[in-house]
N, C-alpha and C positions, 0 to 999 in steps of 0.2 A: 650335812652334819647331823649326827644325831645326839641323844640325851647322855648319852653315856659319858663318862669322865674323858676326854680330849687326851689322846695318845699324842706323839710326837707328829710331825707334819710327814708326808711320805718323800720318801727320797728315791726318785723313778730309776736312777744307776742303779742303787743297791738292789731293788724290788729284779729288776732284768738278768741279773744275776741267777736266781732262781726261778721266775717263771717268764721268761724271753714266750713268746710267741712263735708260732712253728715255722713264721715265715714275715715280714714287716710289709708294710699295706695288704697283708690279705685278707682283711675285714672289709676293706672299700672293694673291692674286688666280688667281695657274697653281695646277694640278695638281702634286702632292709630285716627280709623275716629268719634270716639264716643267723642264728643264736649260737656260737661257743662262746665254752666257759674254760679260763686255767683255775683251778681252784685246788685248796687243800683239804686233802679229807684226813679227820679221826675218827678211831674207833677201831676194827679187828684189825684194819691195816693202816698205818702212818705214810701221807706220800701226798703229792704237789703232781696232778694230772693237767699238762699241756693243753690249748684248744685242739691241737693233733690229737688228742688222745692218749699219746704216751706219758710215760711213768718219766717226770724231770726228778724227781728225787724222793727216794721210801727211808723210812724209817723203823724202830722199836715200833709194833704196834702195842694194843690196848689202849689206846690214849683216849682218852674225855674230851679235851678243852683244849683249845690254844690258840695262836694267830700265825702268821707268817706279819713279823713285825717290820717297820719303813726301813730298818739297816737290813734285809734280806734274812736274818736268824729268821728261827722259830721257835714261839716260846709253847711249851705242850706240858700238858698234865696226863700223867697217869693215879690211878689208884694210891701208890707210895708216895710220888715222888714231883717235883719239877722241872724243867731242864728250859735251858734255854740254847739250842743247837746251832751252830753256821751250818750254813750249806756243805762244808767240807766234813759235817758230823763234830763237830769239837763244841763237847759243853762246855760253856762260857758263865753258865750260871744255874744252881741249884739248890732247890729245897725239899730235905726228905722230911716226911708225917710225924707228927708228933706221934710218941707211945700212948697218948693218951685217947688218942680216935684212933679208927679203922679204915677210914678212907679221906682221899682228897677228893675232891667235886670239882674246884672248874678252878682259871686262872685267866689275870687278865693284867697286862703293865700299864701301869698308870703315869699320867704325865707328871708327876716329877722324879719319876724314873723307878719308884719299886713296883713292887708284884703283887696284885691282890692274890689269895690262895683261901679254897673255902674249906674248911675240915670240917668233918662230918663223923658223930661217934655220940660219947660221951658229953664231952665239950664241942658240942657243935659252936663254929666260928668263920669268921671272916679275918683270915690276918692280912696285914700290909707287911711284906717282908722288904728289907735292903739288897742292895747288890751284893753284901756279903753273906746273902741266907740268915739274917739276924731278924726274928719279930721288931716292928718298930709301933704295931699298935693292932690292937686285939678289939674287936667286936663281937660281942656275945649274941647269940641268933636263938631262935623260939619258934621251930618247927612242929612242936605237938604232936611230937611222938617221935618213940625211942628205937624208931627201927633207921641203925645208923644210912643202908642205904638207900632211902625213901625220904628221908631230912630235908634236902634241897638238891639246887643241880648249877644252873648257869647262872649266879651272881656278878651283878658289874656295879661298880660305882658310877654316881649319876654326875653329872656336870657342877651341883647343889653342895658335893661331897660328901652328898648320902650315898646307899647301896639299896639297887631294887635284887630282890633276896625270894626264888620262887619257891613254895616249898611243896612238896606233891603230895603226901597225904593229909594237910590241913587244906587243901582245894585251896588255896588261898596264894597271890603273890605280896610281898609285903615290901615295904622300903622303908628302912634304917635308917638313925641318924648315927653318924661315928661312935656316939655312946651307946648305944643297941634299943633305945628307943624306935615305937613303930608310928610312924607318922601317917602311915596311909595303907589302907590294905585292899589288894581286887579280889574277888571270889570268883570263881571257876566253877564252881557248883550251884550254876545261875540256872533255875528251871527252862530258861530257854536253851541252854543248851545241854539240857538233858540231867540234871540234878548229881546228885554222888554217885548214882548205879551206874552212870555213863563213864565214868574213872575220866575226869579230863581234870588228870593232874599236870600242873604246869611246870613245864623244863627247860624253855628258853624264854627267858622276856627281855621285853628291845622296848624300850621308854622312845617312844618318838618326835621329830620335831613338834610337831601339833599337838603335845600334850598326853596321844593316847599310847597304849601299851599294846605292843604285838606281842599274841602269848603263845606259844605251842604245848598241845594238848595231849601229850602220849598216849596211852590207853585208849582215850578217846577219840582219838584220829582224827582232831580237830588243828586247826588255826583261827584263832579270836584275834580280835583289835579292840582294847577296851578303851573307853572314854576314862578322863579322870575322874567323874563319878560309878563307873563302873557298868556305864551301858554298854552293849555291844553295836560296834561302829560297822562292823565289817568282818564275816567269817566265811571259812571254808570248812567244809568235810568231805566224807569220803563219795559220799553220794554227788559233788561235784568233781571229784577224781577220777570216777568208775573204780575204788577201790583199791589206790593207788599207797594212800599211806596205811603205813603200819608202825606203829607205835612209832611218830615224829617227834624227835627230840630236837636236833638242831634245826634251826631258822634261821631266814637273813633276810633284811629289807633293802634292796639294791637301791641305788641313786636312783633310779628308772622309775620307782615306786611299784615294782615286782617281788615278791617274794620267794623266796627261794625254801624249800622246805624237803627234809631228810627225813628217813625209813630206817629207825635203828634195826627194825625184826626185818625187814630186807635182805634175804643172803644170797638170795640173786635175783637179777632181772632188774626191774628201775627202781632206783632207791633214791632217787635224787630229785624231785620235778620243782618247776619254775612256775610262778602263776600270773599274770595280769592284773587289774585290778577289777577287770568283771570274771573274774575265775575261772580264765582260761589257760591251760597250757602251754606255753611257748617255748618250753624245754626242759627236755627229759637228761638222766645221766641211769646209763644200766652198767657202767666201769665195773668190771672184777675189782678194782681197789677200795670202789666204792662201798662196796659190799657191805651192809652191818654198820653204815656210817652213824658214829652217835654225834660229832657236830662238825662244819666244815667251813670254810672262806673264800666266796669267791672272789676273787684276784682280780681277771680281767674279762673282758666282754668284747670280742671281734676284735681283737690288738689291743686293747685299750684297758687301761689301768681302772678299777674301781675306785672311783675317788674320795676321797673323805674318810673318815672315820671309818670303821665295817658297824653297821648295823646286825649284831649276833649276838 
């Protein structure tokens, strides 16, 4: 379990629904070192890829952000709008942008059932929306500059009822109290990892059991783990890749304590690789669906359900 505000519990009927495994015990059947993933990617294209490989279900692309939540929907952001899809495509729930911003940034359902939603514009903000797409409470955000799509990206609420809030050209990840107070801020523009010229603006951050923060570093081509004083605990870059990411936006810390980390400038070839915890590769994804993945879910691992929370 991780830091982030506690989703509902998973419900394995609903989840099998959509990403059923190509075949049951064929996980025990591979090799210990033999890694598939079913997982959900956004970005140019919207779709839930099989350990087979194939396309269990595609969607609208453009999307940003979203999960594949414990009832089987999936809840996804694009630029306008929100949706929250079953499997059969039926939106069940939606939020379109205020006129007063230009874009949505990222989304996430929170346990007691509404919809965090980050707008980015004007009024940059954090809303909690209802089941009936009604605001029920606004958080004012302080990105430090007024270029609405550079504001922020993957916001989640933390277990505390705060929100860790990353913002990419203040180098900075910050976390919120509900009244938009900044209780705590990590810097990204840390001379160890290469100062402002290295652009390691931050677009996913994962608050960890242990206190530290997994940050991924677009421009930069980085993956950081900061401490809650803001040392760095544990990093990747491209020179332990061989050159692998390009501008990494989505990340994920698997139960396994693997990281999983995407290539939104990827438009073909491996956009998706998996790491260890001494920084080595254990699996790749070069999916055509893949393609241009700006954030994604891995689901399951050799048959087997991701458990907990998702770490993203």
């Amino acid at each position: 379990m991780n830091d982030s505000y506690r989703t509902f519990p998973h419900r394995s009927v609903a989840w099998a629904l959509v990403i059923a495994a190509a075949s049951t015990g064929m996980a025990e059947e591979k090799a210990a070192s033999s890694i598939r993933h079913s997982y959900l990617v956004m970005g140019a294209k919207t779709a839930i890829i099989g350990e087979d490989g194939s396309a269990r279900w595609e969607y609208r692309g453009g999307t940003r952000d979203g999960f594949v939540l414990p009832n089987g929907n999936a809840l996804l952001a694009w630029s306008d709008r929100v949706e929250e899809v079953t499997p059969a495509k039926q939106v069940v729930f939606s939020y379109t942008r205020h006129a007063d911003n230009s874009e949505i940034g990222t989304v996430q359902r929170l346990y007691n059932g509404n919809t965090l939603v980050t707008e980015l514009g004007k009024r940059p903000r954090l809303l909690e929306v209802d089941g009936r797409g009604s605001v029920v409470h606004e958080t004012p955000l302080k990105p430090e500059t007024e270029n609405a799509h550079m504001q922020t990206r993957m916001a989640r609420q933390l277990k505390n009822g705060n929100y860790l809030v990353p913002h990419l050209l203040a180098f900075a990840v910050k976390e919120y109290t509900p009244d938009g107070q900044i209780v705590n801020t990590l810097r990204t523009d840390l001379g160890e990892l290469g100062g402002r010229p290295a652009e390691n603006w931050p677009f996913t951050a994962i608050r960890l059991d242990n206190g530290n923060t997994l940050v991924s570093l677009t421009h930069g081509n980085k993956v950081a783990e900061f401490t809650p004083s803001g040392q760095i605990a544990w990093k990747v870059t491209n020179d332990d890749v061989g050159g692998l990411f390009k501008d990494p936006c989505g990340s994920q810390r698997l139960a396994n304590g693997n990281t999983v980390v995407g290539s939104h400038a990827a438009n073909q070839g491996i956009s998706m690789v998996e790491l260890n915890r001494d920084r080595k590769i254990v699996w790749t994804s070069d999916h055509p669906l893949a393609a241009g993945v700006h954030h994604f879910q891995i689901l399951t691992t050799n048959g087997r359900q991701e458990p907990g929370v998702p770490m993203k």
